[in-house]
Backbone as a chain_set.jsonl record, in Angstrom:
{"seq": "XXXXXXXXXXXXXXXXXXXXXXXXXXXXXXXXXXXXXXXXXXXXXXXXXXXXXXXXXXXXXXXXXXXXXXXXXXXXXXXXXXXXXXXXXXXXX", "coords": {"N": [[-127.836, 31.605, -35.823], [-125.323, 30.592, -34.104], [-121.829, 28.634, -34.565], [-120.671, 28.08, -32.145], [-123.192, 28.707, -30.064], [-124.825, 26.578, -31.046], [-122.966, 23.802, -30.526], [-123.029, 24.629, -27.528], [-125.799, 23.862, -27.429], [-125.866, 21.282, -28.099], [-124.539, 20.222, -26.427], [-125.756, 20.47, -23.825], [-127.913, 18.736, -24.491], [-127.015, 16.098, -25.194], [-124.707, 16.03, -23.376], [-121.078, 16.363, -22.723], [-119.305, 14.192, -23.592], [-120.994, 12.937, -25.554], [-121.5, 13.439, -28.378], [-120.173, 13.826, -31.604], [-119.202, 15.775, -33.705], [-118.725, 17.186, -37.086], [-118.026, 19.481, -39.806], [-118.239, 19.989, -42.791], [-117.371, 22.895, -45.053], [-117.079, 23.025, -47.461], [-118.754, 21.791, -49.149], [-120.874, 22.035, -47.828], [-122.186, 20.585, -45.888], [-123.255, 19.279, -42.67], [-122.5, 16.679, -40.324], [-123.357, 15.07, -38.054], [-122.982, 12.93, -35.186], [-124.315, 10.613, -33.004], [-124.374, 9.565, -29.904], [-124.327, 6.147, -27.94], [-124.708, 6.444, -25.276], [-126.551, 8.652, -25.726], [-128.81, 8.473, -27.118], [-131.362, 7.976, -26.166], [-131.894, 11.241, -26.776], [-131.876, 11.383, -29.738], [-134.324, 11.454, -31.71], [-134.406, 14.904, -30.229], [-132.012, 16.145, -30.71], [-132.237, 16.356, -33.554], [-134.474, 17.868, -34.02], [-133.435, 19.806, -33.416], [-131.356, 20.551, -34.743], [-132.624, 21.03, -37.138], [-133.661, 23.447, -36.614], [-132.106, 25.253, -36.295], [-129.667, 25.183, -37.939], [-128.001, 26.651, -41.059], [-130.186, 26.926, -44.218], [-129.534, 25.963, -46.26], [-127.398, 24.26, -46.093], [-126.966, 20.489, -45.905], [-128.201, 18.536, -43.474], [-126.664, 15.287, -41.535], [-127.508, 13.047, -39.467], [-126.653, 10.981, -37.64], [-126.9, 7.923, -35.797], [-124.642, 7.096, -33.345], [-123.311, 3.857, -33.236], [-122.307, 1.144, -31.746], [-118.648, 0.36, -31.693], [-115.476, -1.512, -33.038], [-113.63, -0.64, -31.397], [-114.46, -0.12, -29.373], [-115.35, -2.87, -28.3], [-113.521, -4.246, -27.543], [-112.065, -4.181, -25.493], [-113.227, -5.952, -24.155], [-113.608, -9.377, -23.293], [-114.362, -12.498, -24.663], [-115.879, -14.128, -23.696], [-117.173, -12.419, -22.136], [-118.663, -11.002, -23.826], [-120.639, -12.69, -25.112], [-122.405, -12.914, -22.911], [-124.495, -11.409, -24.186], [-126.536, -10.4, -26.608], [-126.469, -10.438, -30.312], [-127.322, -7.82, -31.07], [-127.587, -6.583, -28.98], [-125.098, -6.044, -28.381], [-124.485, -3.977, -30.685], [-126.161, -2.076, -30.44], [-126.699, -1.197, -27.92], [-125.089, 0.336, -24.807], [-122.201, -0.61, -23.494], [-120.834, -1.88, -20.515]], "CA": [[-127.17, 30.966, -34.707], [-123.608, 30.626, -34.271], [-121.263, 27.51, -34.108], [-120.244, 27.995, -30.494], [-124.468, 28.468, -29.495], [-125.009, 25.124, -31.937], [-122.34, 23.313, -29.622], [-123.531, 24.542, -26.574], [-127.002, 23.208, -27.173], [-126.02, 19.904, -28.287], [-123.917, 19.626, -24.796], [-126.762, 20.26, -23.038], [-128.943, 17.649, -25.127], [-125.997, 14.728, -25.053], [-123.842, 15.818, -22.963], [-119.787, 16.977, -23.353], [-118.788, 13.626, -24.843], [-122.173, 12.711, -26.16], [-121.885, 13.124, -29.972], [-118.655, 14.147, -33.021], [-119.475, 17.126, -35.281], [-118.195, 17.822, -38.424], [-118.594, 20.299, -40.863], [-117.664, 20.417, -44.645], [-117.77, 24.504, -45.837], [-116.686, 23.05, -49.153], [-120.214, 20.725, -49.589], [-122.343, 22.524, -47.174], [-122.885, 19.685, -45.024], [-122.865, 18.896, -41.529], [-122.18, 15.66, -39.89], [-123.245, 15.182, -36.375], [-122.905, 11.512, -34.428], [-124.94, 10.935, -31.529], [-123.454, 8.09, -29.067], [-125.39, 5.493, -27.874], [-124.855, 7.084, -24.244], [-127.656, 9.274, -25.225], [-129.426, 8.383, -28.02], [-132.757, 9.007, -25.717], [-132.238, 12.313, -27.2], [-131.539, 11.978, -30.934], [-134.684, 12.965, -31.956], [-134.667, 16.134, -30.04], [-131.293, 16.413, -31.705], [-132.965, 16.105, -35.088], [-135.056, 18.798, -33.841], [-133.0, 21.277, -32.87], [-130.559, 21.325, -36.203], [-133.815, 22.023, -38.473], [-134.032, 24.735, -36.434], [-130.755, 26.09, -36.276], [-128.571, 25.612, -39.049], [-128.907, 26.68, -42.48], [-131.54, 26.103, -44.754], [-128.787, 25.552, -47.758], [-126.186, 22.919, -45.596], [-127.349, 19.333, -45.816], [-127.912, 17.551, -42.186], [-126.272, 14.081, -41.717], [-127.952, 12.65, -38.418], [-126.214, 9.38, -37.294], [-126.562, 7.546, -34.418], [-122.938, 6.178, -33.594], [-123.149, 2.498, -32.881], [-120.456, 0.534, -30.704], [-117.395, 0.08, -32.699], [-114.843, -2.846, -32.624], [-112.694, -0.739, -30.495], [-114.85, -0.056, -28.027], [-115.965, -3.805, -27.555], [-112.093, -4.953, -27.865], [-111.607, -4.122, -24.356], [-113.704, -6.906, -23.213], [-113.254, -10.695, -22.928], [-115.169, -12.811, -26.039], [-116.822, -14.695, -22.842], [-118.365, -11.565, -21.449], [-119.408, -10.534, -24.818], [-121.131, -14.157, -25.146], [-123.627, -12.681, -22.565], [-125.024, -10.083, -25.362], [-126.82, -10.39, -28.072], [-125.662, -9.431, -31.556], [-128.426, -6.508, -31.397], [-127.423, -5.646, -27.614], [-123.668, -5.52, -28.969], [-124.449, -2.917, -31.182], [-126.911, -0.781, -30.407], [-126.727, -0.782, -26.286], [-124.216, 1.047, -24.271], [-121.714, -1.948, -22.692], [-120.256, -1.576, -19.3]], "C": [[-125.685, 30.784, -35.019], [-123.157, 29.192, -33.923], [-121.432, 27.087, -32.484], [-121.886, 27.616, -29.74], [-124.866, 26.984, -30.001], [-124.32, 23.678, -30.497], [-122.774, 23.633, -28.163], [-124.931, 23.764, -26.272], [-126.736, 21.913, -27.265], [-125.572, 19.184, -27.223], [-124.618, 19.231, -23.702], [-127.675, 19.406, -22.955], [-128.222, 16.07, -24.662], [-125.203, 14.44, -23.883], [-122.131, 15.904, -23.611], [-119.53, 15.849, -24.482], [-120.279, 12.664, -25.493], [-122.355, 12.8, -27.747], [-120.368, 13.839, -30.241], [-119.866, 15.193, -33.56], [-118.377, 17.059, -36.496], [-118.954, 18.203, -39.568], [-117.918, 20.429, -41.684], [-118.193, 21.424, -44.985], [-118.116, 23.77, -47.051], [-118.057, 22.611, -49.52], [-121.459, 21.162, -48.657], [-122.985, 21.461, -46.464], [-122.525, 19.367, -43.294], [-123.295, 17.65, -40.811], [-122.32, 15.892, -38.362], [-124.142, 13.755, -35.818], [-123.308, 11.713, -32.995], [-124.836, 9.718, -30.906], [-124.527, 7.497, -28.272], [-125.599, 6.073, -26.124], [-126.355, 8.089, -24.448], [-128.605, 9.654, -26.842], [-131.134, 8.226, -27.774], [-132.982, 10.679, -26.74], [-131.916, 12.565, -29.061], [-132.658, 12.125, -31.588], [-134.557, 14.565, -31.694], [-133.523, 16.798, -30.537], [-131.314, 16.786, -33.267], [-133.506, 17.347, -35.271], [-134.251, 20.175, -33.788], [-131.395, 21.809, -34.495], [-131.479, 21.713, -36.88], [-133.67, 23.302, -37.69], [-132.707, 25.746, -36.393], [-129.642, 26.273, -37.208], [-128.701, 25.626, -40.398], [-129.35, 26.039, -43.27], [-130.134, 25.028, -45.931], [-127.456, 24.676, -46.922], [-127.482, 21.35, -45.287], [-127.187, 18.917, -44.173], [-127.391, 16.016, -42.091], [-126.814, 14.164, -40.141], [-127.557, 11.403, -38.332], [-126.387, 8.668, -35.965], [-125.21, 6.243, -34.689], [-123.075, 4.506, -32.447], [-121.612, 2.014, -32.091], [-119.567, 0.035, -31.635], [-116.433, -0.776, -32.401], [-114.006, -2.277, -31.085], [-113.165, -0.903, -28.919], [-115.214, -1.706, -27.343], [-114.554, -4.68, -27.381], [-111.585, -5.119, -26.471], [-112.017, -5.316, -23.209], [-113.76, -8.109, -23.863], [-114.802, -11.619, -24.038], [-116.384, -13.653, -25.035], [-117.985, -13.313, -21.864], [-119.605, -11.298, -22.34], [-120.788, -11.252, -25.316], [-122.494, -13.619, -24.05], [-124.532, -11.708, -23.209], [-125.706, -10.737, -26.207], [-126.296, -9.449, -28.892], [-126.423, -7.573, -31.243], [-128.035, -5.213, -30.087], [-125.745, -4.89, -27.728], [-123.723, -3.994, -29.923], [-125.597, -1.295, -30.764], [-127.32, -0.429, -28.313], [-125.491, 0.132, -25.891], [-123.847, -0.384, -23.283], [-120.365, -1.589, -21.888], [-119.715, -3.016, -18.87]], "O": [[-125.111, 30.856, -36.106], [-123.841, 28.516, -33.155], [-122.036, 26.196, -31.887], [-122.022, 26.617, -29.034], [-125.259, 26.229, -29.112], [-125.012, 22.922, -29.815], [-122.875, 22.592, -27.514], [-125.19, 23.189, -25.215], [-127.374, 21.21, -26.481], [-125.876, 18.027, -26.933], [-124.461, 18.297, -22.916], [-128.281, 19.121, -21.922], [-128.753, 15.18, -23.998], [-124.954, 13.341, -23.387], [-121.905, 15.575, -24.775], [-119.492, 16.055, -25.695], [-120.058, 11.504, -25.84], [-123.31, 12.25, -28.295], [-119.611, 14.275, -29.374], [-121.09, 15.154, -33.687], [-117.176, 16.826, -36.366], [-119.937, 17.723, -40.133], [-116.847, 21.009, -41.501], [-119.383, 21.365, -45.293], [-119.214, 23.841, -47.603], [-118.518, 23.304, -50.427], [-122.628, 20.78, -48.713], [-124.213, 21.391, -46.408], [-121.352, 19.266, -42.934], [-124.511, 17.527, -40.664], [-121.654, 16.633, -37.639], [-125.344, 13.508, -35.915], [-122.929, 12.509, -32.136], [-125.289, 8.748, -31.513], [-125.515, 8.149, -27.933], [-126.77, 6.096, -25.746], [-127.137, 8.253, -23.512], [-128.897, 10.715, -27.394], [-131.993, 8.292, -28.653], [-134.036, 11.068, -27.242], [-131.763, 13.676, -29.568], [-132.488, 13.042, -32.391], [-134.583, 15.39, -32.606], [-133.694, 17.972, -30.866], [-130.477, 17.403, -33.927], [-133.281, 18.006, -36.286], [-134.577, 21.316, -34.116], [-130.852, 22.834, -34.907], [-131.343, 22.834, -37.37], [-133.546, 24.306, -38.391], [-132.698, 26.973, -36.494], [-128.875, 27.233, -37.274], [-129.39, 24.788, -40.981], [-129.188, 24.822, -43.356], [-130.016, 23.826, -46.168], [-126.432, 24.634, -47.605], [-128.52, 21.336, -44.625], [-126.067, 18.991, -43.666], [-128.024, 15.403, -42.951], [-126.613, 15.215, -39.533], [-128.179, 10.602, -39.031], [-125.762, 9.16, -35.025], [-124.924, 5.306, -35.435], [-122.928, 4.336, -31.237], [-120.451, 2.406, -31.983], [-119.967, -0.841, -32.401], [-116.418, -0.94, -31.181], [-113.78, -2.943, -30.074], [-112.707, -1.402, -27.891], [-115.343, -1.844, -26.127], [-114.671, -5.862, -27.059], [-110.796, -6.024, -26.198], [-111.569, -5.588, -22.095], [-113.967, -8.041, -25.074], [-115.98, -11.264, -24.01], [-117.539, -13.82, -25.428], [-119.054, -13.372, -21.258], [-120.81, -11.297, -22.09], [-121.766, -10.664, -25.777], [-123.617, -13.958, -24.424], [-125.401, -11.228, -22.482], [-125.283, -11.849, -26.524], [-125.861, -8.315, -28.687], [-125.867, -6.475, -31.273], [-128.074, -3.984, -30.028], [-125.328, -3.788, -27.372], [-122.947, -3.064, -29.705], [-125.594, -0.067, -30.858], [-128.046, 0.403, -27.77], [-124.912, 0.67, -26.835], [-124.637, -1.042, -22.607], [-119.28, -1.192, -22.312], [-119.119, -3.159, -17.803]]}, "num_chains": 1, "name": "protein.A"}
């Protein structure tokens, strides 16, 4: 399989801004963040690198949690309706 086919599938799985890639040649590993927007699908994400990228590169599978910046935008009283658990691992609109 090729990069470009790799990326196309995962677009289709997540969605355009649905996950980060990165790949280290030097260490043979690849890094790929899957956003809480669609973390329904990070098994089938899971699934679909065993099958596609080589045997000899390490997989890193992350699911990308909400980060300060993203919750910075909103008001410490909205946040106050959250739980710690919903803060991190929900998607907050």
């Amino acid at each position: 399989y090729t990069k470009r086919r790799l990326y196309q599938q995962l677009v289709a799985l997540c969605g355009e801004n649905g996950f980060e890639i990165d790949r280290n040649t030097d260490e043979y590993t690849l890094t790929v963040k899957v956003e809480l927007t669609a973390k329904n699908n990070f098994n089938d994400v899971g699934k679909l690198l065993e099958k596609m990228v080589p045997v000899n590169t390490v997989i890193d599978l992350i699911l990308r949690y909400n980060q300060h910046s993203t919750l910075a935008q909103f008001t410490h009283a909205q946040l106050a309706a959250h739980t710690h658990y919903q803060l991190r691992n929900e998607v907050i609109t």
